[in-house]
C-alpha positions as CSV (number, residue, x, y, z in Angstrom):
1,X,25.6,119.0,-111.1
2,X,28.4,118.2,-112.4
3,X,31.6,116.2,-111.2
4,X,34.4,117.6,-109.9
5,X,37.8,115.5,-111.4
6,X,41.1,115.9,-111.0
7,X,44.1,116.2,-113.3
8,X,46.8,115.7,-110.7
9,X,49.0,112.5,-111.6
10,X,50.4,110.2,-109.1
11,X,54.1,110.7,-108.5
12,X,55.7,107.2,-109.8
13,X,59.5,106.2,-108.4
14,X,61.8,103.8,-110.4
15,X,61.1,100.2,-110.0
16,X,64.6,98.4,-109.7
17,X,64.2,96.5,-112.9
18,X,64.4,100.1,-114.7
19,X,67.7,100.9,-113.6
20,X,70.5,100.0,-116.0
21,X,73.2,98.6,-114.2
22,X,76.5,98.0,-116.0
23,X,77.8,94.2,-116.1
24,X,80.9,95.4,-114.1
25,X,78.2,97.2,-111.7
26,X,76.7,93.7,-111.4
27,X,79.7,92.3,-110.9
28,X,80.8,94.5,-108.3
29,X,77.6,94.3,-106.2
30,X,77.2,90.4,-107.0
31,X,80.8,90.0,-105.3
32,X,79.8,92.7,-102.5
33,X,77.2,90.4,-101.7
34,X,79.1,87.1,-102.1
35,X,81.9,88.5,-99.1
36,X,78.8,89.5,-97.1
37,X,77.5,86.3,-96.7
38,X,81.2,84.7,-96.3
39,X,81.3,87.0,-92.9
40,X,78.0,86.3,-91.2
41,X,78.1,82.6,-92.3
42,X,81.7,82.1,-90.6
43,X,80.2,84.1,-87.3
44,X,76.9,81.4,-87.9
45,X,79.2,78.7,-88.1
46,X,80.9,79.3,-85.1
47,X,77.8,79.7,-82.8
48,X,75.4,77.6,-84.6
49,X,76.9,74.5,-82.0
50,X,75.9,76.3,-79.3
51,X,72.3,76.6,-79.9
52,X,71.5,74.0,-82.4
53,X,70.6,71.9,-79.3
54,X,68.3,74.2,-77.3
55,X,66.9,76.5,-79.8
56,X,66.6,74.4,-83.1
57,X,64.6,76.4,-85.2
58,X,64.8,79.6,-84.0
59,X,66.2,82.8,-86.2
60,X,69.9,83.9,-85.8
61,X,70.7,87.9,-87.2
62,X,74.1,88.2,-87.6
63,X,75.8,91.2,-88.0
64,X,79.2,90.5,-89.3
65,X,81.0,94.5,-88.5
66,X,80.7,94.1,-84.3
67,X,79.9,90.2,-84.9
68,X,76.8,90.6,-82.9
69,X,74.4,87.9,-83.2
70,X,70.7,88.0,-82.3
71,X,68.0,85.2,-81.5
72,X,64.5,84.8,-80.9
73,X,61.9,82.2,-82.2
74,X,60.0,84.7,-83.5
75,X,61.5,86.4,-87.4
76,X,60.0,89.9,-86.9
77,X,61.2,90.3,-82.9
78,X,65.3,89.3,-84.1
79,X,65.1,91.7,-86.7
80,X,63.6,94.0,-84.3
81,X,66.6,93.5,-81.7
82,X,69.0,93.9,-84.2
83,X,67.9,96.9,-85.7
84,X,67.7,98.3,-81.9
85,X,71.3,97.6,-81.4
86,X,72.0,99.0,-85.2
87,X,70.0,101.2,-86.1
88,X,70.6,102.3,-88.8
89,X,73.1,99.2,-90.0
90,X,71.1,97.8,-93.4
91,X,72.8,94.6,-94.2
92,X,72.5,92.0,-91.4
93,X,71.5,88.6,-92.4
94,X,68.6,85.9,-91.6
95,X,69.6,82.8,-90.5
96,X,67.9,79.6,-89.2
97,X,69.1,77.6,-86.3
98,X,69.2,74.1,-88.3
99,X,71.8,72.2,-89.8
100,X,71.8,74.6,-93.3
101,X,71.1,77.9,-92.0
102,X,68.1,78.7,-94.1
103,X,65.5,80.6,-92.7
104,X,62.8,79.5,-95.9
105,X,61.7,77.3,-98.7
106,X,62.0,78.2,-102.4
């Protein structure tokens, strides 16, 4: 008997580090970015008093358009209600109820 093979090749997308980006592209989307953060750290700022008390580290998503902000001690259920309210929306941001706002450790 013999074995059966196939030629068939697996489609293969573009990894990120493939597409050429030009330095005012970087620029543009490094500074996109930059403002983006500014506007769900200033709606973080203003709330963060609030809840530091009570819900010390728990996760805060923020989305800066409607300035809803969403929290729940658990990372996947905030995204989860945000996304629900927004579907749809891709940037919100992660933050952590603490005194810097960060949700990890590098």
């Amino acid at each position: 008997m013999t074995k059966a093979t196939s030629t068939r090749t697996a489609r293969r997308g573009r990894i990120l580090s493939e597409i050429q980006w030009t330095e005012e592209e970087k620029a543009k989307r490094q500074a996109e970015g930059q403002e983006f953060h500014r506007r769900c750290q200033v709606i973080f700022n203003r709330v963060k008093p609030e809840y530091i008390e009570t819900h010390y580290g728990w996760y805060m998503v923020v989305e800066p358009d409607s300035g809803d902000y969403f929290i729940d001690g658990d990372e996947e259920i905030v995204m989860q209600m945000a996304r629900q309210k927004h579907p749809g929306t891709v940037p919100l941001f992660l933050f952590r109820i603490n005194e810097t706002g960060v949700s990890g450790t590098v």
